[in-house]
Structures are given as C-alpha cells and as structure tokens.
N, C-alpha and C positions, 0 to 999 in steps of 0.2 A: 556637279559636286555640291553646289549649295543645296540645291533641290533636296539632294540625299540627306543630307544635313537636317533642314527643316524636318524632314520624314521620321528620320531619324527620333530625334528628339520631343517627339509629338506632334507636329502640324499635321494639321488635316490637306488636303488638295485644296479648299478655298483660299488658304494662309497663304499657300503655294503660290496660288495665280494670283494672287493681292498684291504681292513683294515682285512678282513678275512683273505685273502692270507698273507700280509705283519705281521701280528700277529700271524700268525701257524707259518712263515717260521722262525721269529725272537726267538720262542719258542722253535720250535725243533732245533735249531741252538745250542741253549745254554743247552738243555738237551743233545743234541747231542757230548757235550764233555766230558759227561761220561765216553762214551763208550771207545772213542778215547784216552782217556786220558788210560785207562786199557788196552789196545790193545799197544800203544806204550811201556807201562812199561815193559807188555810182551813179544817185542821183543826188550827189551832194549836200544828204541831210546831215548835218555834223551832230545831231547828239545821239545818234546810233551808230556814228564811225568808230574808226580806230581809237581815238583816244577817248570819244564819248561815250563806247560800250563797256566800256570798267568801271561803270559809274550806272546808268541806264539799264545796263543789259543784267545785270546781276539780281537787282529789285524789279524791273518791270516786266523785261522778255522771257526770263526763264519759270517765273508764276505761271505766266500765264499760257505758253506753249505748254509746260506741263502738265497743266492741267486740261489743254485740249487733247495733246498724246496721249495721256490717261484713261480720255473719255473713248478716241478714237480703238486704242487697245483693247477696251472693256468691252466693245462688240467686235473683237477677233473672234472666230470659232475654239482657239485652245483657250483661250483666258476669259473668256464667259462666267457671270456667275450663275450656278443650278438654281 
C-alpha cells in the first residue's frame, strides 16, 4: 500500500527501495533492543539493562544498528541500488 502510494504520486523505484531500506533498518533497530537488552542483563552489564536501555539504548544502540541494517539491506538483491 505504501509502495502504491509513493508510485502513485511520483516516486521513482529508487525512492521506493530507499524508504524500504531506511524503514526495515529503523524497525529492526528498535526491535533489536530486545535482544540486547536480555543479553546485557545476562551478563550483568547494567547500563544496557532494563533500566539502563531507556537511556543508552535510545542514543547509542539504535544509530548505530541502524545504520548497519541499512548497510546490510542495501546489498539485498530487491533493494540494490541500479
């Protein structure tokens, strides 16, 4: 539906797969502090724990995952840029 949208209203396919990549990497970023957040508790680092990742995980783990999911996406075969 979005896709359509964009199409719609002028985007090209590169806009397409730009807003793809930047919307998966921004997604898994923030589901991605699940994980991190159970793994740190686990080895008992507290400024990545539960109460430490509302603080920590906001500004430093989600930059920076994002911006490696981003990179990882951008050599999928559907979201390549021509």
């Amino acid at each position: 539906m979005i896709i359509a949208l964009i199409v719609a209203i002028g985007g090209t396919l590169r806009k397409v797969r730009l807003i793809a990549r930047v919307g998966g990497a921004v997604i898994v970023a923030f589901l991605g502090l699940i994980p991190i957040e159970k793994a740190a508790e686990f080895m008992n680092y507290p400024a990545l724990g539960s109460h430490g990742m509302g603080e920590v995980g906001y500004f430093v783990v989600v930059p920076i995952t994002s911006v490696i999911v981003y990179f990882v996406l951008k050599q999928a075969p559907g979201l390549r840029e021509s």
